[in-house]
N, C-alpha and C positions, 0 to 999 in steps of 0.2 A: 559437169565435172564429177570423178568419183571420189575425190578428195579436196574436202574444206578445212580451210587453216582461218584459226581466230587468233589472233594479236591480242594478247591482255595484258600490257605494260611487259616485264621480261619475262612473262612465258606465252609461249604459246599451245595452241590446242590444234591439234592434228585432227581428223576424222577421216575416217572410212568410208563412203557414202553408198554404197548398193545395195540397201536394205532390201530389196527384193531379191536380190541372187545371197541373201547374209554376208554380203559384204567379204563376197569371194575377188580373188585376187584374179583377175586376166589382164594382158598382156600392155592394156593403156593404163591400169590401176598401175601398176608395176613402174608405168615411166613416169605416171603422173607424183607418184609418190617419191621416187627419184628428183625429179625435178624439186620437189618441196625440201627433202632431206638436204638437197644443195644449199636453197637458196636460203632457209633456217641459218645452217652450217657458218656461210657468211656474213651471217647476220651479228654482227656485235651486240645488238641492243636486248635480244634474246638471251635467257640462262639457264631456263629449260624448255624443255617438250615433253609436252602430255600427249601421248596418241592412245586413239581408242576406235570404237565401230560405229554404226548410225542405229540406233536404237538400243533394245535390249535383250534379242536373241542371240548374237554374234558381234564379239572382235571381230575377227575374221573365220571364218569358215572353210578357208583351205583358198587353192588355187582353181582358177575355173572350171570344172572338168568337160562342159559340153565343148570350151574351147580347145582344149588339151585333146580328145579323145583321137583325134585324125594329125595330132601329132608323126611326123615321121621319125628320124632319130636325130639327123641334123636340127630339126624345129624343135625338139627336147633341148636338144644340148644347148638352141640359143638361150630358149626361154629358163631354162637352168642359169645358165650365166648371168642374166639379166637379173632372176631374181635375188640369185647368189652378191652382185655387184648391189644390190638396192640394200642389204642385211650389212656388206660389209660398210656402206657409206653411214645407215645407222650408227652401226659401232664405232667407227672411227671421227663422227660428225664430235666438235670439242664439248658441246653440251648436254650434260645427261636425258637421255630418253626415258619416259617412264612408260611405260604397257599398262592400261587399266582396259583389263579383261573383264568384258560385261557380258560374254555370255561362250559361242563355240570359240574355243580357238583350237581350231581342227588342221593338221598338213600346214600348209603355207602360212596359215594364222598363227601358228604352234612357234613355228619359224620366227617370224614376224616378233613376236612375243618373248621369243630369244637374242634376237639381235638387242634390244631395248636393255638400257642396264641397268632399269628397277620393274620388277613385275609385282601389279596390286593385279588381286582378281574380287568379285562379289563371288558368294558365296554360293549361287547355283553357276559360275562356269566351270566351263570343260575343256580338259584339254587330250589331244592324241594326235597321232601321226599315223592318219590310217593308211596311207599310200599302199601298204601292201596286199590290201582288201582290194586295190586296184590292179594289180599286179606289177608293178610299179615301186620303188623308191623314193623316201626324201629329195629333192633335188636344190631346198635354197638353203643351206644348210645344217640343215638339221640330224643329217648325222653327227655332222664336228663339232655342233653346239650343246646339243644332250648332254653327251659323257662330262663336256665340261663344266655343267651347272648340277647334273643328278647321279653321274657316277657312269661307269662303260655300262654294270651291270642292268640299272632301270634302263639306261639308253638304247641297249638290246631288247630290255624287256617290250618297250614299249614300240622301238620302231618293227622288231618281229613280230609283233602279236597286233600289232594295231588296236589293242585297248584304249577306250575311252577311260580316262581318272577326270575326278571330282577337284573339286579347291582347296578341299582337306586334305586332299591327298598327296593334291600339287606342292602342297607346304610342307605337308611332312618330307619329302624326298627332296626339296630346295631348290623346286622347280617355280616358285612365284615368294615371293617375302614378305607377302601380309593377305588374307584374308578379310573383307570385311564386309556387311551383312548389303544385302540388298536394297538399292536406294537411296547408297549413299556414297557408292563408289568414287562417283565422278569429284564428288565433292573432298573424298581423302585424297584421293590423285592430285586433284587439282592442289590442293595444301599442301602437299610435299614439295607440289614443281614449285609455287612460288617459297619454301622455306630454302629449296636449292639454289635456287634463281637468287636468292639474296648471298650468298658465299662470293669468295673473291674468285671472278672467273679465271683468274689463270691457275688456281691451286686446284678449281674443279677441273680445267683440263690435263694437267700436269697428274693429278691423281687419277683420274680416267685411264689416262692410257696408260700410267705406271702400273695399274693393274692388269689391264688387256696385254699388256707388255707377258707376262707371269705365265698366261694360258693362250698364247697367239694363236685364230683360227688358221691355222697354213694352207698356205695357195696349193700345195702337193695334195691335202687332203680333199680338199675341195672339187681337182681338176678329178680326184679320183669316184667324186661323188657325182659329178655332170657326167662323167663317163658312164656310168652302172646307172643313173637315172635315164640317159640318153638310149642306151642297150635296149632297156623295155620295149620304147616304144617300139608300134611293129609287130611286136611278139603276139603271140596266141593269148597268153594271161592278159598284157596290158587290153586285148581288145575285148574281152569278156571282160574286164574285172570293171571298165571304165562303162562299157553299156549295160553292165550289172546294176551300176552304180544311177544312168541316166533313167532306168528304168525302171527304180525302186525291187531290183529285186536282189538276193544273196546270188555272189558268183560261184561259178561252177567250175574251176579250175582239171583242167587234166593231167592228171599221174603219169610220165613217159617211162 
């Protein structure tokens, strides 16, 4: 399984488990985590969740990319949708999620770390949306998530340029909400979920979504992100930029 869920009285602990791939998202992590985000969801006896990655190099690390690379555009658009539906069941699940970023949270991870409605990170993670290093797009939502937590302007900045930012940095622009030092993450994370987990849960769910209510991710914008993720694949860039990527070297994009 690439996701393990621990039960600690009412919260639980999510994890990420492919520490050999950094705990990259492909296509079973994607239903597997779906299937959890459900059964959480229903879970009365839970009042929060803490997710996080398997070790201490990567939250998550992006989405698969040896899996993705022979993508067609119909196979983009699915695995768009899929992961798109996993971020909105995050967000709309009644109990707060917290993201405790322990190291990449690269593309899909970036994502992942967005959907979640409290972000801690330690102090040496990272965050970006290099998708365009691939020649490629965001595609679980992280176009319509950005603007909403860092402004249109960083959210361009960062999905054009595919810059990697620091946790300093992440906080300065209001992209994570506490920083704190190496080593000790797990253990702040964890402290928040059960200080939340103790509130009366229907005012946490009533306040959740009264706020999501205020900045709704729209299904129009989204359909318009699966489309332009879906587009790439195929293309001349996505298939340089993706065996650029398999093959440890910078791509070589052509000028038309």
């Amino acid at each position: 399984m690439a996701v393990e869920v621990a039960r600690e009285g009412s919260v639980a602990v999510v994890t990420v488990s492919r520490p050999a791939a950094l705990n990259a998202l492909n296509a079973q992590t994607v239903e597997e985590l779906s299937v959890v985000v459900q059964d959480l969801a229903s879970d009365a006896a839970i009042g929060a969740v803490m997710l996080t990655g398997a070790g201490d190099k990567a939250f998550v690390a992006g989405a698969d990319i040896a899996e993705m690379q022979s993508f067609n555009a119909e196979q983009a658009r699915a695995f768009s949708a899929r992961g798109q539906a996993l971020m909105d069941a995050i967000e709309a699940a009644p109990q707060p999620w917290i993201a405790a970023v322990n190291g990449f949270a690269l593309g899909g991870g970036c994502e992942l770390a967005l959907a979640c409605d409290i972000r801690l990170a330690c102090e040496s993670a990272s965050f970006a949306q290099p998708e365009i290093d691939l020649g490629v797009t965001p595609g679980f939502g992280g176009t319509q998530r950005l603007p909403r937590h860092v402004g249109q302007g960083w959210a361009k900045y960062l999905v054009l340029s595919g810059r990697r930012i620091g946790a300093a940095e992440a906080l300065r622009i209001g992209l994570v909400q506490a920083v704190v030092p190496d080593g000790t993450l797990f253990d702040e994370a964890h402290r928040l979920a059960v200080h939340l987990a103790r509130k009366s849960p229907a005012a946490l769910r009533a306040g959740k979504a009264a706020v999501l209510a205020a900045a709704e991710c729209s299904g129009a914008g989204q359909e318009i992100e699966r489309g332009v993720f879906a587009a790439a694949f195929g293309s001349p860039d996505q298939r340089e930029g993706m065996a650029a990527f398999l093959a440890h070297r910078r791509p070589r994009f052509e000028r038309s």
